[in-house]
C-alpha positions in Angstrom: 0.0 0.0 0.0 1.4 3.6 -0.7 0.3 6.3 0.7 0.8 10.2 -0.8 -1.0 13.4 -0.6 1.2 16.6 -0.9 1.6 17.2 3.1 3.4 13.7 3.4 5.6 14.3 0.3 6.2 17.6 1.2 7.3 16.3 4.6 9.7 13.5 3.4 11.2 15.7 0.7 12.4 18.6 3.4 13.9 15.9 5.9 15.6 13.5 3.0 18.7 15.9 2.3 19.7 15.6 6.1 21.8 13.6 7.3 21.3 12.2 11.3 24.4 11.3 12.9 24.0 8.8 15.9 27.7 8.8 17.6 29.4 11.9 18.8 32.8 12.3 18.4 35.0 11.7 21.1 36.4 15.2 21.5 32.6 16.8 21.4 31.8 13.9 24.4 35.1 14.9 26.4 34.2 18.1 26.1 31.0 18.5 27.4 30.7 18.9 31.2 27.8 17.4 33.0 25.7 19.4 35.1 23.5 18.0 37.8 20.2 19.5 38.5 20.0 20.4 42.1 16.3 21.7 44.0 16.3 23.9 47.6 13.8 23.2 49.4 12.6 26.5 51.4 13.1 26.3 55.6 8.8 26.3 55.3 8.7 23.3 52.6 11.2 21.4 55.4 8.8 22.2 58.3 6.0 20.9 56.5 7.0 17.6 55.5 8.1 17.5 58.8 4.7 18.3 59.8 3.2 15.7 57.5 5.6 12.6 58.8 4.5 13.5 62.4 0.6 13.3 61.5 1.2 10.5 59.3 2.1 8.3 62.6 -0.6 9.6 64.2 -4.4 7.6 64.0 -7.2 9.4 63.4 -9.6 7.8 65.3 -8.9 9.0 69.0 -9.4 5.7 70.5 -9.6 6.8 74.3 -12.6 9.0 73.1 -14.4 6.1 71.0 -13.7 4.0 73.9 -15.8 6.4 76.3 -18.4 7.8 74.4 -19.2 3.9 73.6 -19.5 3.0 77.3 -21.6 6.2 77.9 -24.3 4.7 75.2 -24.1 1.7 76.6 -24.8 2.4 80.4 -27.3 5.4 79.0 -25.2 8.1 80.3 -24.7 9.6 76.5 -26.8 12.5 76.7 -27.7 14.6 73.7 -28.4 18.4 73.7 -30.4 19.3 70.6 -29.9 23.2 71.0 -26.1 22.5 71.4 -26.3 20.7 68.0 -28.6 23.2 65.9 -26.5 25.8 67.3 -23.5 24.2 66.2 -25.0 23.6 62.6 -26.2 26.8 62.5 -22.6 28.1 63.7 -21.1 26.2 61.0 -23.4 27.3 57.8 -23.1 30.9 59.0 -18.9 30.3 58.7 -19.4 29.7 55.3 -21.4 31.7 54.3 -25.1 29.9 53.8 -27.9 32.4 54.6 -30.3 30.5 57.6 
């Protein structure tokens, strides 16, 4: 199968005079110096991965507080306060902007 239209042709004709060389000389590879790409990391940058090693050993599920809130339910001694929570909800859609 052959394939032509004027954009492949045209294509093949301006890269067939080149010539592509695969080995460099010895001299042009002595020559060269190699420079290594180096990154700073900012005093803040350190402080937070710092930051984010320390939370990542940490659970986050207090287990003391599961612990006791589950033996308040169970011996009934878990009281809820409905205006606590609504005011709370409230609290938190005012924060953000939701109109009540």
């Amino acid at each position: 199968m052959t394939i032509s239209s004027p954009g492949v042709n045209g294509v093949l004709r301006a890269y067939s005079g080149q010539k592509v060389t695969l080995k460099e000389s010895k001299d042009n590879a002595k020559a060269k110096t190699v420079e290594q790409d180096q990154v700073v990391l900012s005093s803040q940058v350190r402080d937070l991965k710092q930051a984010v090693a320390i939370v990542a050993t940490k659970s986050a599920v207090r287990e003391s507080k599961v612990a006791e809130l589950s033996t308040a339910i169970k011996e009934g001694r878990y009281k809820i306060n409905p205006e606590k929570i609504a005011d709370s909800i409230l609290k938190t859609v005012r924060q953000y902007g939701g109109e009540v």
